[in-house]
KEZA-457616 format. One record per atom (N, C-alpha, C): residue number from 1; atom name; x, y, z. Coordinates in steps of 0.1 Angstrom, whole numbers, padded with zeros to 4 digits, always signed. Layout:
# residues N
<NUM, CA, <X, Y, Z>> ...
This chain:
# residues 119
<1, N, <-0141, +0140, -0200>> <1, CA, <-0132, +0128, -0201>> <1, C, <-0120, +0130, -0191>> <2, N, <-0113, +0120, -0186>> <2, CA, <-0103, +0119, -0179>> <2, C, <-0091, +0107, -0187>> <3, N, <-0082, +0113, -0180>> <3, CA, <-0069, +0100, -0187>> <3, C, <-0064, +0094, -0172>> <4, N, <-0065, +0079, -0167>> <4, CA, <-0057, +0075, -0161>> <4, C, <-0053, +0070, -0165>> <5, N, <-0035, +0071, -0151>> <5, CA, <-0022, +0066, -0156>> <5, C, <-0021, +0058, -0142>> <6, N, <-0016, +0041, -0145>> <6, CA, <-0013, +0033, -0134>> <6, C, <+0002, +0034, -0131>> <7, N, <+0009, +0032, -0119>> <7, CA, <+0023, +0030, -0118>> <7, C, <+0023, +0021, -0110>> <8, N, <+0037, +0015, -0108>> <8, CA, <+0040, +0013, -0093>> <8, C, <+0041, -0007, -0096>> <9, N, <+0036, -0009, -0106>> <9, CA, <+0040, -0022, -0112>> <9, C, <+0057, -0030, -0112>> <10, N, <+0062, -0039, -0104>> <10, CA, <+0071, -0048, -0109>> <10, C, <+0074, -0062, -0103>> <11, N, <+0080, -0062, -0108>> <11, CA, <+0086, -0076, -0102>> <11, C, <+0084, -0078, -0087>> <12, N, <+0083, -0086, -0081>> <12, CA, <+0087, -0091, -0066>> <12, C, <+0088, -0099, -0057>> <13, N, <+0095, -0107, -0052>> <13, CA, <+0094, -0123, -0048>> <13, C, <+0078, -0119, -0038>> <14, N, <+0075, -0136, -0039>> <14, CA, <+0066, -0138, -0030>> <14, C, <+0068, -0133, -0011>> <15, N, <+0057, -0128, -0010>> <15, CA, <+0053, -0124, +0005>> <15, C, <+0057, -0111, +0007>> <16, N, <+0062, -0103, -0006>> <16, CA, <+0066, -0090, -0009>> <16, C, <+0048, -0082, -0007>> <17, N, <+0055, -0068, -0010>> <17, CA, <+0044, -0057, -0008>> <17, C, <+0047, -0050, -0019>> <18, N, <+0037, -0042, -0025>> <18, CA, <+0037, -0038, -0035>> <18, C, <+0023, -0024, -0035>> <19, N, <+0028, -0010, -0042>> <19, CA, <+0011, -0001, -0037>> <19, C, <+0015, +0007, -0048>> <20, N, <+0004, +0002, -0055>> <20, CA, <-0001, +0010, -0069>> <20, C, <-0010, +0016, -0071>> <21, N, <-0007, +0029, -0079>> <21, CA, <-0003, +0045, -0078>> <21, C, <-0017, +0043, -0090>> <22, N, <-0026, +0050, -0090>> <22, CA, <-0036, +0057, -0103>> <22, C, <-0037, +0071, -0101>> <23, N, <-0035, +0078, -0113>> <23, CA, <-0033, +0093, -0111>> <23, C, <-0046, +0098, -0125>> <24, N, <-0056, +0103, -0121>> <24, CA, <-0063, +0110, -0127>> <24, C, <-0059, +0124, -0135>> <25, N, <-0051, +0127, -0144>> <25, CA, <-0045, +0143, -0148>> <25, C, <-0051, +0148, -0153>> <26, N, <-0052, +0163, -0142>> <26, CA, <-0052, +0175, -0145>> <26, C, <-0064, +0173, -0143>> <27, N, <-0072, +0166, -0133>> <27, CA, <-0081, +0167, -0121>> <27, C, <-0081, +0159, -0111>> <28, N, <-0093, +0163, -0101>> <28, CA, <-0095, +0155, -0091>> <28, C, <-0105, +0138, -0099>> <29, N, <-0100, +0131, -0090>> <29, CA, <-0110, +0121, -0092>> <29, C, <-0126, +0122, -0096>> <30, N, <-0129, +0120, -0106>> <30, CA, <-0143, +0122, -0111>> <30, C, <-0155, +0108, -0107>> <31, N, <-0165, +0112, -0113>> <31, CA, <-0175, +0098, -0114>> <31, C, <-0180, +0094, -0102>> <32, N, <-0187, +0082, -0100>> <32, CA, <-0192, +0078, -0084>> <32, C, <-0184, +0071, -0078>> <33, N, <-0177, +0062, -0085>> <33, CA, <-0167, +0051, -0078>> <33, C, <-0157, +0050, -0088>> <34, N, <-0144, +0042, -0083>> <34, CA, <-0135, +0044, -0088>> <34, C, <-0129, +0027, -0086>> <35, N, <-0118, +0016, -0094>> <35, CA, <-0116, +0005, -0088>> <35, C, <-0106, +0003, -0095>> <36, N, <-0100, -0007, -0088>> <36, CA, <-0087, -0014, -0092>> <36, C, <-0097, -0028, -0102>> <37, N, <-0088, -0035, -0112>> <37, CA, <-0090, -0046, -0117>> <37, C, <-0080, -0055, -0122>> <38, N, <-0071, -0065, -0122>> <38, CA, <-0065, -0075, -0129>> <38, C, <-0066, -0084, -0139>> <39, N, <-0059, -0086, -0154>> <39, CA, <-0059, -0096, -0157>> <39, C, <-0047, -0101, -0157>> <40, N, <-0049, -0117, -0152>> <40, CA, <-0039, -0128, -0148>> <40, C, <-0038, -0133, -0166>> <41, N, <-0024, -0135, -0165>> <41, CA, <-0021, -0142, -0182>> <41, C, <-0032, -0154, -0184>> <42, N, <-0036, -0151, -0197>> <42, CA, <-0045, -0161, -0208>> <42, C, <-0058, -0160, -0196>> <43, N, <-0068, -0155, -0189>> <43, CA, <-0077, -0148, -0181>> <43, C, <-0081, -0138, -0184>> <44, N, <-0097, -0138, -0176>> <44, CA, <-0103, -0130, -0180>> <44, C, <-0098, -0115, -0170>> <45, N, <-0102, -0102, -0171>> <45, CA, <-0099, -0093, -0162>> <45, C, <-0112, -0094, -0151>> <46, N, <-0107, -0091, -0142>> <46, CA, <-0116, -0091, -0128>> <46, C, <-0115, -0083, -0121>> <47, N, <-0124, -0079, -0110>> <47, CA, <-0123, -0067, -0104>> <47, C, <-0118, -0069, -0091>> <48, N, <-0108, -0066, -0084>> <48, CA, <-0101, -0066, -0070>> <48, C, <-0108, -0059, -0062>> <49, N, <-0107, -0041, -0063>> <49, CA, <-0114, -0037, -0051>> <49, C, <-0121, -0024, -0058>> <50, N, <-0129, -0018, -0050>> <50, CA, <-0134, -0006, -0053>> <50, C, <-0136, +0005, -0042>> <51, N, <-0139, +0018, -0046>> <51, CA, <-0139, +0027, -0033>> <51, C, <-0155, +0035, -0040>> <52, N, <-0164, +0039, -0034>> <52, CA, <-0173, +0049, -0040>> <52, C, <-0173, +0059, -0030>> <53, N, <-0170, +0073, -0039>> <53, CA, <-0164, +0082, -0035>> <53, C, <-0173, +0091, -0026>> <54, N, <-0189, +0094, -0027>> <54, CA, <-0194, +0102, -0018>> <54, C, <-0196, +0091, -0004>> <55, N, <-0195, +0083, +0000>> <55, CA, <-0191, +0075, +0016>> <55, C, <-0182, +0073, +0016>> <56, N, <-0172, +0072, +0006>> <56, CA, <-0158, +0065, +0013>> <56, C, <-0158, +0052, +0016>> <57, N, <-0171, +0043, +0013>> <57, CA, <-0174, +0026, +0014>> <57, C, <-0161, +0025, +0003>> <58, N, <-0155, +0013, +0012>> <58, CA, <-0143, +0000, -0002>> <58, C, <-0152, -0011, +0002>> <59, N, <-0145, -0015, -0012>> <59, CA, <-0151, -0033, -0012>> <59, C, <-0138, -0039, -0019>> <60, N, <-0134, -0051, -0010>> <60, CA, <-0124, -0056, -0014>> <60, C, <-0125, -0071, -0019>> <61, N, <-0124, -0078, -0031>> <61, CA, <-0126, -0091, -0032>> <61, C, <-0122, -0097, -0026>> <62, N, <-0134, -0111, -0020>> <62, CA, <-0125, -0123, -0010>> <62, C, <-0113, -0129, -0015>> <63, N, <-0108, -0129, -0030>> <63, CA, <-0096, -0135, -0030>> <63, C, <-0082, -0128, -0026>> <64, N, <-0087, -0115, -0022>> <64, CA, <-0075, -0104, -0017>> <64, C, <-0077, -0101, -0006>> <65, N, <-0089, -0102, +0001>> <65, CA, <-0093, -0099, +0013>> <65, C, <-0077, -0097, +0025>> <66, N, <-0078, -0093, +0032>> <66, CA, <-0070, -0092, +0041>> <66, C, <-0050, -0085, +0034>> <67, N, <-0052, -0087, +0026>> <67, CA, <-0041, -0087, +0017>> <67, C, <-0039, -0072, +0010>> <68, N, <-0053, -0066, +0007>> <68, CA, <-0051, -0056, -0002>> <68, C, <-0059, -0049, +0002>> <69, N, <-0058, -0034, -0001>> <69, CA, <-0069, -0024, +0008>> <69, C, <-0070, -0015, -0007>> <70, N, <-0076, -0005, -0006>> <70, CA, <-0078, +0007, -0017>> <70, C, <-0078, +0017, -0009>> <71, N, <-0076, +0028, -0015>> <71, CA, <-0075, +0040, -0010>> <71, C, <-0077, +0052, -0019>> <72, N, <-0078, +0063, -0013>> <72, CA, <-0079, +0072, -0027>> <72, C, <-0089, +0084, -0019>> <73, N, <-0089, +0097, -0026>> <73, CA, <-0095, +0110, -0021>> <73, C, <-0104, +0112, -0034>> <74, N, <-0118, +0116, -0037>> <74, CA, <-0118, +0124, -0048>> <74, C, <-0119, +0137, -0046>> <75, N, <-0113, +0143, -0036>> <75, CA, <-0101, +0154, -0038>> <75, C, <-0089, +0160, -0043>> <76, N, <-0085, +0149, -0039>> <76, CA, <-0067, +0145, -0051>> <76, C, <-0075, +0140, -0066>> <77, N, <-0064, +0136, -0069>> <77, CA, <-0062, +0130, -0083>> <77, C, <-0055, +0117, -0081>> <78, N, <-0056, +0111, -0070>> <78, CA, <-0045, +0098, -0073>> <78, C, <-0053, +0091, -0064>> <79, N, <-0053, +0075, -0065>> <79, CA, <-0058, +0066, -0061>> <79, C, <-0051, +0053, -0059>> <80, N, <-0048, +0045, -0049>> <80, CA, <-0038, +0033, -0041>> <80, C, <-0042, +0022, -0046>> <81, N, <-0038, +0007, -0047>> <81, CA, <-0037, -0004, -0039>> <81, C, <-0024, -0010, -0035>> <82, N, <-0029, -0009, -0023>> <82, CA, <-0019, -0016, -0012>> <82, C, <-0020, -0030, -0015>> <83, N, <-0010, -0037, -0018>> <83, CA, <-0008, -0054, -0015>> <83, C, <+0001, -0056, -0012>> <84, N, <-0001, -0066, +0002>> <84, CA, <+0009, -0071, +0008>> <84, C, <+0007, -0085, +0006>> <85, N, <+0018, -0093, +0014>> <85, CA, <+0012, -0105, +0012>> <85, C, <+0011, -0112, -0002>> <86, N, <+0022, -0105, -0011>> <86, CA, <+0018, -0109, -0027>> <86, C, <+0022, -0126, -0026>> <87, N, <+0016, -0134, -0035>> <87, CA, <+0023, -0147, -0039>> <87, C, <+0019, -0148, -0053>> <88, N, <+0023, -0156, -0069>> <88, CA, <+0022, -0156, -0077>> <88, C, <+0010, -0155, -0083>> <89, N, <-0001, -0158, -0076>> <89, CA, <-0012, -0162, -0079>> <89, C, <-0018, -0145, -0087>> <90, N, <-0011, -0137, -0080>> <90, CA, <-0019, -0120, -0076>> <90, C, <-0003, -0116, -0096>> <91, N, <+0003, -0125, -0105>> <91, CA, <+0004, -0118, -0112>> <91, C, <-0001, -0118, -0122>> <92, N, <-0001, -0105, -0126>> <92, CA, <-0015, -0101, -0136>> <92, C, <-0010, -0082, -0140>> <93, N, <-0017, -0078, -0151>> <93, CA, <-0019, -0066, -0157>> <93, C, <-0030, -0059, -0143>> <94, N, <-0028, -0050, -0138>> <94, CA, <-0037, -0042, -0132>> <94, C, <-0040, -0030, -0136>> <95, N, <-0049, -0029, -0133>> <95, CA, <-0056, -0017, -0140>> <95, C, <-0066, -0006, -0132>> <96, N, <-0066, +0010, -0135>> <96, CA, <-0077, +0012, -0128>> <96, C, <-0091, +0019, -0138>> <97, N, <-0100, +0019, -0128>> <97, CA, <-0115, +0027, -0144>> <97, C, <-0122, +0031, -0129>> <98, N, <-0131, +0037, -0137>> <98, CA, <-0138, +0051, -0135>> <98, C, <-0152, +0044, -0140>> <99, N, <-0163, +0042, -0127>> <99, CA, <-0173, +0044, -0132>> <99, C, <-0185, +0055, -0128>> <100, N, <-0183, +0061, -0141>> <100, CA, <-0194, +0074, -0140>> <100, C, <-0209, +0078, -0128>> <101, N, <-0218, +0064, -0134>> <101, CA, <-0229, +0070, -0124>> <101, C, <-0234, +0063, -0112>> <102, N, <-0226, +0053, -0108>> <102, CA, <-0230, +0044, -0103>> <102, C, <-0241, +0030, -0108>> <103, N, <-0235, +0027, -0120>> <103, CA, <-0242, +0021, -0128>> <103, C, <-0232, +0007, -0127>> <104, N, <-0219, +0010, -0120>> <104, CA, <-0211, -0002, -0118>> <104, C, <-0210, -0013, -0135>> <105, N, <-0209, +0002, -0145>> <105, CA, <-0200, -0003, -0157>> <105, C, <-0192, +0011, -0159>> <106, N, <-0178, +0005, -0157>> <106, CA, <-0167, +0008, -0157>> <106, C, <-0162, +0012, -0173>> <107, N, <-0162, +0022, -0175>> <107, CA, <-0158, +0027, -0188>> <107, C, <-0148, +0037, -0196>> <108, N, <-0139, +0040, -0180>> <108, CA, <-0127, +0048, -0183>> <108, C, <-0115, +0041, -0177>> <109, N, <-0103, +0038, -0185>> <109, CA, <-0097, +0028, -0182>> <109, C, <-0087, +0035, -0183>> <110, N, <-0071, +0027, -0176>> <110, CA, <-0060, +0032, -0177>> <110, C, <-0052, +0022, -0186>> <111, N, <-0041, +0023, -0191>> <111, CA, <-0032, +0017, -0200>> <111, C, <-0030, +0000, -0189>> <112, N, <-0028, -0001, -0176>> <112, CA, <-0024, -0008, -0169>> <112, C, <-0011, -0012, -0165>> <113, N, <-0010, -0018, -0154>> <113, CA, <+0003, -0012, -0150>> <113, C, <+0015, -0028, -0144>> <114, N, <+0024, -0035, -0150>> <114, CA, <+0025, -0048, -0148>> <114, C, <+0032, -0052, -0133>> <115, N, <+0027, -0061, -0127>> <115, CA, <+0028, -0070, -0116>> <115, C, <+0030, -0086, -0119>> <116, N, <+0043, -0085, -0113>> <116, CA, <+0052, -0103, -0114>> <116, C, <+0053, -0107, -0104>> <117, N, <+0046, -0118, -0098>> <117, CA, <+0051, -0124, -0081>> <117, C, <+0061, -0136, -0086>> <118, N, <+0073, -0139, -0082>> <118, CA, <+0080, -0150, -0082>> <118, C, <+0081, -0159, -0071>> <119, N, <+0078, -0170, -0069>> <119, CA, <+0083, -0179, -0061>> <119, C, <+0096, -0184, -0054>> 
């Protein structure tokens, strides 16, 4: 088992930048892939971006595209998203999970970490 912890969550006017922190403790990054996901108030959670860890392939959703990148070693323990370019639409709970075998179900999750874009 692993515990992640998200940071890096707050407030920030629109067209701000913002890069949130997931820290896997008291190891390296585990599993096959690793991803960010958000839920936007009264919405469902959705998945933003993902990295799978033996290529190094990310996939980033078209609604972030250009906007947001992922990053991450599974040699550290800590894992990114970069967003720039925020505008309100992007606020939401973020979150990161851990999927074990490449089964692309996500089943180790972090507390989540909060994101406010203001206008």
């Amino acid at each position: 088992q692993v515990h992640l912890v998200e940071s890096g969550g707050r407030w920030v006017q629109a067209g701000g930048s913002l890069r949130l922190s997931c820290v896997a403790s008291g190891r390296t990054f585990p599993g096959y892939s690793a991803a960010w996901f958000r839920q936007p108030p009264g919405k469902d959670r959705v998945l933003v971006a993902a990295i799978i860890w033996n290529s190094h392939r990310t996939h980033v959703e078209d609604s972030v595209e250009g906007r947001f990148s992922i990053s991450g070693d599974n040699t550290s323990n800590i894992m990114y998203l970069q967003m720039n370019d925020l505008n309100p639409e992007d606020t939401a709970v973020y979150y990161c999970a851990i999927d074990w075998d490449g089964s692309a179900y996500f089943d180790s999750w972090g507390p989540g970490t909060q994101v406010t874009v203001s206008s």
